[in-house]
C-alpha positions as CSV (number, residue, x, y, z in Angstrom):
1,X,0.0,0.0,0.0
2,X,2.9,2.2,-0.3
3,X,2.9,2.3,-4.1
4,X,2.1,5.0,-6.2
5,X,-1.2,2.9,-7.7
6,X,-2.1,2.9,-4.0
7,X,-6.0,2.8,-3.6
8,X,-6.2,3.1,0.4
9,X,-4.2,5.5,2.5
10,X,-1.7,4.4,5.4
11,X,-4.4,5.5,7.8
12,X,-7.1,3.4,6.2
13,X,-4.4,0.0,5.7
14,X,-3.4,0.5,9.6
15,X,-7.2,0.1,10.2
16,X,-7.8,-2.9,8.2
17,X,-4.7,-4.6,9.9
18,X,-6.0,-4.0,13.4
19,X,-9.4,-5.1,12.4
20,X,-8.4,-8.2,11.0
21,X,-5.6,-9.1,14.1
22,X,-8.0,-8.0,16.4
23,X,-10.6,-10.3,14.9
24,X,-8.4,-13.2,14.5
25,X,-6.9,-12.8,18.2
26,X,-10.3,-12.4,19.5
27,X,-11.3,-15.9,17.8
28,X,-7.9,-17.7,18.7
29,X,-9.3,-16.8,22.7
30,X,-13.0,-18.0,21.8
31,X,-11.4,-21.5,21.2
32,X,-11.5,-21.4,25.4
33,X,-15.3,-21.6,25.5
34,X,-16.6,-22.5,22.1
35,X,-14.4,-24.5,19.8
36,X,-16.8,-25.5,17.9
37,X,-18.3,-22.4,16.7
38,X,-14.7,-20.7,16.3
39,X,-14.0,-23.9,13.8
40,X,-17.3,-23.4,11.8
41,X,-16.7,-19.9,11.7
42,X,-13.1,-20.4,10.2
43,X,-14.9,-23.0,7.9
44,X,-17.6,-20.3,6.4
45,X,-15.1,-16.9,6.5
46,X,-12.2,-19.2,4.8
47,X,-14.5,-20.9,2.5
48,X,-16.5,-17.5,1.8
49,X,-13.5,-15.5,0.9
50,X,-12.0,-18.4,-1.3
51,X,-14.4,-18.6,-3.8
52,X,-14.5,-14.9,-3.8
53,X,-11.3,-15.1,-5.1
54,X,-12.3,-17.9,-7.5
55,X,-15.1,-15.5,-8.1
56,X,-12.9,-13.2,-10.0
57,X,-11.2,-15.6,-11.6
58,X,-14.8,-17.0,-13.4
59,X,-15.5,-13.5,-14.5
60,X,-12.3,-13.2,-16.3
61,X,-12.7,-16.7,-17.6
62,X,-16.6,-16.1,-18.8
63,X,-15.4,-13.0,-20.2
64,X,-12.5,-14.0,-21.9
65,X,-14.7,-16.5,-23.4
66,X,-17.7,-14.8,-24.8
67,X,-15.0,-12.2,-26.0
68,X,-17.3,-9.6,-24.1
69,X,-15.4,-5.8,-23.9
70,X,-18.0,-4.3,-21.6
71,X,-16.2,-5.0,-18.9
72,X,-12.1,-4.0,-19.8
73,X,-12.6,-0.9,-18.2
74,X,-12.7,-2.1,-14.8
75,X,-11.0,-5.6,-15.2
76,X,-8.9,-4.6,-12.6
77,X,-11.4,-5.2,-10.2
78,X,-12.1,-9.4,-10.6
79,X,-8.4,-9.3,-11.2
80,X,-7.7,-7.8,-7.6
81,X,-10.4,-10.7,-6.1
82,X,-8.0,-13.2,-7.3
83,X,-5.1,-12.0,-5.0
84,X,-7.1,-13.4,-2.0
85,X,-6.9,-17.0,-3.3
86,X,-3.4,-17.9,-1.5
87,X,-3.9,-16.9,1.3
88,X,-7.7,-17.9,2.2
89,X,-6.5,-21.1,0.6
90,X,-4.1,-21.8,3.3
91,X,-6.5,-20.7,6.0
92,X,-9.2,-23.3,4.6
93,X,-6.8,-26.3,4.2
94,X,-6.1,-25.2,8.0
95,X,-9.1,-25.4,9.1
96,X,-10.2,-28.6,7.4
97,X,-6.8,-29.9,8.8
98,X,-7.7,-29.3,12.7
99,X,-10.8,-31.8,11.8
100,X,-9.7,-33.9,9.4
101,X,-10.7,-37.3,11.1
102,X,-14.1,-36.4,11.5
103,X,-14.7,-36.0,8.1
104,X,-14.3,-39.4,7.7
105,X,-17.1,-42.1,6.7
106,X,-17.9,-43.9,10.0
107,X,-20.6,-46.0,9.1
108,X,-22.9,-43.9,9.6
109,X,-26.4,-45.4,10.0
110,X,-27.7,-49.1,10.1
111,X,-27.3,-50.4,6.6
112,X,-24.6,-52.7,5.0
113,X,-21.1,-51.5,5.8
114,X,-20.5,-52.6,2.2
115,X,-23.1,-50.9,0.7
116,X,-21.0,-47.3,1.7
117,X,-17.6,-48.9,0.1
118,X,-17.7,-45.4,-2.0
119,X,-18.0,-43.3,0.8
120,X,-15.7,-44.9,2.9
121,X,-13.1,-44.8,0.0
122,X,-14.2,-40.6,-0.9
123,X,-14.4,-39.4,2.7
124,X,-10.8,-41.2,3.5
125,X,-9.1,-38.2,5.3
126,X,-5.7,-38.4,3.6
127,X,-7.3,-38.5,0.2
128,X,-9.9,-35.8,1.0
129,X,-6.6,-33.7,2.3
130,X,-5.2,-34.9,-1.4
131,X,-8.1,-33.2,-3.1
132,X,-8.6,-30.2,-1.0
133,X,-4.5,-29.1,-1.6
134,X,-5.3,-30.2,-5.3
135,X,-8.2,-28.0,-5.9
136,X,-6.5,-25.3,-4.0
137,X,-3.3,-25.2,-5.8
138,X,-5.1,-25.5,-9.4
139,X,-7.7,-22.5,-8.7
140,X,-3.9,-20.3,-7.5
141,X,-2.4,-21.5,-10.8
142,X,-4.5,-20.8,-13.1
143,X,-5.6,-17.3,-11.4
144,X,-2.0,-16.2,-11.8
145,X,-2.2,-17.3,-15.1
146,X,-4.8,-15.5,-16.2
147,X,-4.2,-12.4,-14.2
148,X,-0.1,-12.3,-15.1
149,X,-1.0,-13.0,-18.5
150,X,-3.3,-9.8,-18.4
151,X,-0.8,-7.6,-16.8
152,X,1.8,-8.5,-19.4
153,X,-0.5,-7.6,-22.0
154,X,0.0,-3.9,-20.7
155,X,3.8,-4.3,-22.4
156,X,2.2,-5.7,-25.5
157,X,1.1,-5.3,-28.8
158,X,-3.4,-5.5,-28.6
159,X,-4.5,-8.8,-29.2
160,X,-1.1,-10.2,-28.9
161,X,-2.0,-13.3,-27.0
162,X,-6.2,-12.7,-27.2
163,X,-6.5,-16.4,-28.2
164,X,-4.2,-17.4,-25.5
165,X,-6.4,-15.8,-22.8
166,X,-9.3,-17.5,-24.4
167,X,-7.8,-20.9,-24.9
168,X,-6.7,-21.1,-21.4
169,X,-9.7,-19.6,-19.8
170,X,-11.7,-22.3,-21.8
171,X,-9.6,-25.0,-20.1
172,X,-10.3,-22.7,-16.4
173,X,-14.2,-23.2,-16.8
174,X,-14.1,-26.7,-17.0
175,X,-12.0,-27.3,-14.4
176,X,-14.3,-25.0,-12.2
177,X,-17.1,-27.0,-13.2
178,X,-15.6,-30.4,-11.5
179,X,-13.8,-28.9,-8.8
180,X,-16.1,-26.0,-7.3
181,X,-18.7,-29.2,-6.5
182,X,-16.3,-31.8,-5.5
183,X,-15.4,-28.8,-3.6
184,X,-18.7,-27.8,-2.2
185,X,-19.0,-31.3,-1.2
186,X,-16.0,-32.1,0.1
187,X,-15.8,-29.6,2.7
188,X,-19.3,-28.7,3.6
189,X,-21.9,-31.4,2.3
190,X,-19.4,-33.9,4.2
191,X,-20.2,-32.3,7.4
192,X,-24.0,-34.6,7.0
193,X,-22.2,-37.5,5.3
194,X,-25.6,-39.5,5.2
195,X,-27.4,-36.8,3.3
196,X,-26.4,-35.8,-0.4
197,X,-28.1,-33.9,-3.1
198,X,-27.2,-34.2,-7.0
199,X,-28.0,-30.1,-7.1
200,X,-25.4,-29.2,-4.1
201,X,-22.6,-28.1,-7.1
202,X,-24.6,-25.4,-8.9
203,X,-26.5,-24.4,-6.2
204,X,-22.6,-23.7,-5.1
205,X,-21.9,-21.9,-8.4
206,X,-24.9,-19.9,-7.7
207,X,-23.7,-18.6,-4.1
208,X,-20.4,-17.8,-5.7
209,X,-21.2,-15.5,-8.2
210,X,-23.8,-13.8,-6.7
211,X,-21.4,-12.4,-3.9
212,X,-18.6,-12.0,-6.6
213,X,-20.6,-9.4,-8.5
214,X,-22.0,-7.8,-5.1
215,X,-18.2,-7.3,-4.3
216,X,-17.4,-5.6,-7.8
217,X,-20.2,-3.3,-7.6
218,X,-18.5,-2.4,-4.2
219,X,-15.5,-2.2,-4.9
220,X,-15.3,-0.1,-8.2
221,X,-18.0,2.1,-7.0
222,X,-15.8,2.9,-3.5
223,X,-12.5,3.1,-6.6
224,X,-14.6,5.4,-9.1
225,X,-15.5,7.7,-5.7
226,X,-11.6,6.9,-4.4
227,X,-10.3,8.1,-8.1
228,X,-8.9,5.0,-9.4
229,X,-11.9,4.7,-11.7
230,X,-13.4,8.2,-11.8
231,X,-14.2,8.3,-15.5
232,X,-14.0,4.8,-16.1
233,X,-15.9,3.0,-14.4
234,X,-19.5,4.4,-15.7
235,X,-23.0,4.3,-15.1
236,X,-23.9,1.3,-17.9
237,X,-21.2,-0.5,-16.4
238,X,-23.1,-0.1,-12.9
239,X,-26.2,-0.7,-14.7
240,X,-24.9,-4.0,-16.4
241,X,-23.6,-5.5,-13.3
242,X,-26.9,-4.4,-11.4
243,X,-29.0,-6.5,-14.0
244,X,-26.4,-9.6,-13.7
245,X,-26.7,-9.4,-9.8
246,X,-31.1,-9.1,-10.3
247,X,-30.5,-12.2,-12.8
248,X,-27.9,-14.4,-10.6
249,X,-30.0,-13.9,-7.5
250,X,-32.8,-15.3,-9.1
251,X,-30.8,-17.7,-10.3
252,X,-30.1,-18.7,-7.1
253,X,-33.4,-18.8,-5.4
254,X,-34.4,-21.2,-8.5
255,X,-31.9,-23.6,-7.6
256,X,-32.8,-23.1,-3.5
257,X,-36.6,-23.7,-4.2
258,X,-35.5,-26.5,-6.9
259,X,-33.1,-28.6,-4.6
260,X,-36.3,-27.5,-1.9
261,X,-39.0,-28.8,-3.6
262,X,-37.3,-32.1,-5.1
263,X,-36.3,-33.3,-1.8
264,X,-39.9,-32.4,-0.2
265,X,-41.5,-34.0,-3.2
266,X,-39.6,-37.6,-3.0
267,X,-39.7,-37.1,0.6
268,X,-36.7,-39.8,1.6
269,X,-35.5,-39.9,4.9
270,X,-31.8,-40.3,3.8
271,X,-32.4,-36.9,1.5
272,X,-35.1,-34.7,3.9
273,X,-32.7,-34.8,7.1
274,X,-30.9,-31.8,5.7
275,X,-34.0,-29.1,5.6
276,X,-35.9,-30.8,8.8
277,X,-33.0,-30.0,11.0
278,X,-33.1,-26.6,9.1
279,X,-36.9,-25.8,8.6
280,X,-38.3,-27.4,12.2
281,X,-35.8,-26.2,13.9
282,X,-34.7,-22.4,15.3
283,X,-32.9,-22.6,12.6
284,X,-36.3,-21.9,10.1
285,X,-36.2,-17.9,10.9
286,X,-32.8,-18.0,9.4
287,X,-33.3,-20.0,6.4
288,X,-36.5,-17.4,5.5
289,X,-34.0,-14.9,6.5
290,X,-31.6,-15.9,3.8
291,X,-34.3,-16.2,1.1
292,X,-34.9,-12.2,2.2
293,X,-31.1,-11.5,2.0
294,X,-30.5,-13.2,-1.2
295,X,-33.5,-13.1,-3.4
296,X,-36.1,-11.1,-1.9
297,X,-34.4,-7.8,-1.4
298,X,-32.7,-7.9,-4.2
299,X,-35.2,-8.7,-6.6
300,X,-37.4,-5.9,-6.0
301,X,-35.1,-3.4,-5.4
302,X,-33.4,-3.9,-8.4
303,X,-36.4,-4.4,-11.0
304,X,-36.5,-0.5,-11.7
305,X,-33.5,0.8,-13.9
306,X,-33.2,3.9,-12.1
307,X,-32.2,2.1,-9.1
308,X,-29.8,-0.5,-11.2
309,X,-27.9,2.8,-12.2
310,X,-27.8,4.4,-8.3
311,X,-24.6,4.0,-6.9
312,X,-26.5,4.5,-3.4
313,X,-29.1,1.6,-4.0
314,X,-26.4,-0.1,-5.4
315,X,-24.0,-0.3,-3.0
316,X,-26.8,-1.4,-0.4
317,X,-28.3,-3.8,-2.3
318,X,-24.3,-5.5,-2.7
319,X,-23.9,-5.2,1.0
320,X,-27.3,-6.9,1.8
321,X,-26.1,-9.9,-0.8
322,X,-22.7,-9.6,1.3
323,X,-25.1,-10.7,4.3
324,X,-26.9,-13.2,2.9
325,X,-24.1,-15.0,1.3
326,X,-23.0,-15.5,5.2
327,X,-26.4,-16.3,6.5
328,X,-26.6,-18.8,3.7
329,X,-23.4,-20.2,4.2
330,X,-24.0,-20.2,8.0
331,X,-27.3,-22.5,7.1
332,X,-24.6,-25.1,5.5
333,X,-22.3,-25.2,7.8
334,X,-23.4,-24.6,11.4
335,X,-26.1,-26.8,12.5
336,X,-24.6,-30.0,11.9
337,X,-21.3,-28.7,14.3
338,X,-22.7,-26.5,16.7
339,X,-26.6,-27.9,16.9
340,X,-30.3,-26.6,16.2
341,X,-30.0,-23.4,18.3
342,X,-28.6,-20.8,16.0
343,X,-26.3,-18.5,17.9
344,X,-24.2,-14.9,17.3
345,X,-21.6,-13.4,19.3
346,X,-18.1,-13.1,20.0
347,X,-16.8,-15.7,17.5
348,X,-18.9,-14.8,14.7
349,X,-18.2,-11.2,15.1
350,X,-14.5,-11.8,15.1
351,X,-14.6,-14.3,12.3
352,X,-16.8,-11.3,10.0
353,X,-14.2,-8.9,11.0
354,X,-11.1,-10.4,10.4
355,X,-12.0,-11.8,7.3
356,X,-12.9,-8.7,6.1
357,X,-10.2,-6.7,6.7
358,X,-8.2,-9.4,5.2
359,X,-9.6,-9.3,1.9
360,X,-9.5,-5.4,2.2
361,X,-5.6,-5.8,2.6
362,X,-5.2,-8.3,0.0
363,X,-7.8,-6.9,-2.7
364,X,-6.2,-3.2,-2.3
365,X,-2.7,-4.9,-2.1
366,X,-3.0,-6.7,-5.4
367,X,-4.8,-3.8,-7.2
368,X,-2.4,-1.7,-6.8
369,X,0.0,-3.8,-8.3
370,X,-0.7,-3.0,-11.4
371,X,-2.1,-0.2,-13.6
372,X,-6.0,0.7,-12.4
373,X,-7.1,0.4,-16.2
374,X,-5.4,-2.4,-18.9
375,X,-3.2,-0.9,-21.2
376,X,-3.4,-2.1,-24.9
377,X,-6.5,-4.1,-24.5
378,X,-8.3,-4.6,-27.6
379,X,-11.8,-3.8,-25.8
380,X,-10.7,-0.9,-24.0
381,X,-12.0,2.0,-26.1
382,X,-15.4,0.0,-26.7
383,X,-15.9,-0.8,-23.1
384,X,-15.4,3.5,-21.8
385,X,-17.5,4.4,-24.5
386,X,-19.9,1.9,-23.5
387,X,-23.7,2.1,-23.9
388,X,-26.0,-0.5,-22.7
């Protein structure tokens, strides 16, 4: 944050580092009296600001693909998301790491031990560690790939290596595909190992890009106020991203109420354990609080175009995504470790704060790396003069 490109001041960097020690010393002492919810805290902020970075790197990816120049302008942006991917990734293998055993298939249930032979064989704790560095270390690769690729571009003829982004990013979104629900299963469907659903990888997907474009609406709104952007970043690029943020939260309450209404419809015991202990429980306010957060809110705030081209509305419409993703992820991840009584406090707070300030550091670290708009990019003059 020293640079010339820097985006935050020293006064604003100091403050993100104190948050984010203070929040993470403040959950290291909550391990005295609640270990459980300082471990699925860790589980959701580490997991939440990993595919945020992965996020950034889909945006590219789709982009690159589809060979879409709307969005060159302020590239920067999903770029930046990417620099969070190291270290989030070794905070989540961390985590997984303190509670590796219990991840593993235990015959769970009264049925033939043989009949789980491929659960025993998946949930195997060194081979799920095998698969969690894998995923991990391929998502960092090809995010540095992408993103170095990019910045060298700057120090390059336009269109130089156009195919070359497009070719690898091609090879990126399949690789997403597979991994993001292994993923997604791996770490947090695991937690319920009797209970499975053939919908749990896109209603992953889902989560993951609705939060990624709630943080790139915050972020280059706060840039194009901060300066980085002024003139840049414009109105139909706000107005774009506002109508993929109304489309992907729809998106996502299709796939809630789909994977919902599928499981309520076949009604098996081995496949309705997962909303009863959510939906009977004290755990039901929250779930209708998440469908609010994540579909509700945004939905009809966003149907008017004035409001899709309001930085104001905008920016807290993003933040009440921001929530929801955690509520949502919350729903996943806590009642199967902590129980049916939702609770808030110390450890969450901490866990929200620290995280945050951490991808504050890291997002303002790695866009100042680098020049705030892409220099020969074949798209750049079509996406400022933009028009949607």
């Amino acid at each position: 944050m020293t640079s010339s490109n820097a985006v935050i001041s020293r006064a604003s960097a100091r403050k993100l580092v104190v948050a984010t020690v203070a929040g993470a010393v403040l959950l290291a002492l909550s391990t005295l009296f609640a270990p459980d919810r300082v471990w699925a805290n860790l589980l959701v902020g580490s997991y939440y600001l990993i595919t945020l970075g992965l996020g950034g790197v889909l945006f590219i990816a789709l982009t690159n693909v589809c060979g879409g120049g709307w969005q060159a302008a302020f590239r920067r942006v999903p770029e930046a998301m990417t620099g969070v991917l190291p270290v989030a990734g070794v905070i989540l293998l961390a985590t997984l790491a303190m509670r590796l055993g219990e991840y593993g298939w235990h015959h769970h249930g009264e049925g033939d031990v043989g009949t789980f032979w491929f659960k025993e064989l998946w949930l195997d704790p060194k081979f799920l560690a095998v698969r969690a560095v894998a995923y991990v270390l391929l998502w960092i690769a090809f995010a540095r790939a992408l993103v170095g690729r990019s910045h060298r571009q700057d120090t390059l003829p336009p269109t130089s290596n156009a195919r070359i982004h497009a070719g690898m990013s091609s090879v990126f979104l399949a690789v997403f595909a597979i991994t993001i629900s292994l993923a997604g299963a791996d770490w947090i469907m695991a937690l319920e190992p009797m209970w499975f659903s053939t919908m749990w990888g896109v209603y992953q997907f889902s989560g993951l890009i609705q939060a990624t474009l709630a943080v790139m609406i915050v972020a280059c709104v706060l840039l194009r106020r901060q300066g980085a952007l002024e003139g840049v970043f414009t109105d139909e690029h706000l107005h774009d991203l506002g109508k993929l943020l109304l489309g992907f939260s729809c998106f996502w309450m299709y796939i809630w109420f789909s994977q919902y209404m599928l499981i309520w419809y076949a009604n098996l015991p081995e496949e309705t354990s997962y909303f009863i202990s959510r939906t009977h429980t004290a755990w039901a306010p929250v779930v209708v609080g998440s469908i609010v957060l994540n579909w509700i809110v945004p939905f009809f705030v966003l149907l008017p175009r004035p409001c899709k081209r309001s930085e104001s509305i905008m920016l807290k419409v993003a933040a009440v995504v921001l929530v929801g993703r955690w509520v949502d992820l919350s729903v996943m991840v806590f009642p199967p470790v902590v129980g049916d009584l939702p609770v808030f406090g110390i450890p969450e707070l901490a866990s929200i704060v620290s995280m945050s300030g951490l991808f504050g550091l890291l997002f303002a670290q790695t866009f100042s790396s680098a020049a705030p708009v892409p220099r020969n990019e074949p798209f750049l003059e079509e996406s400022l003069h933009y028009h949607a």
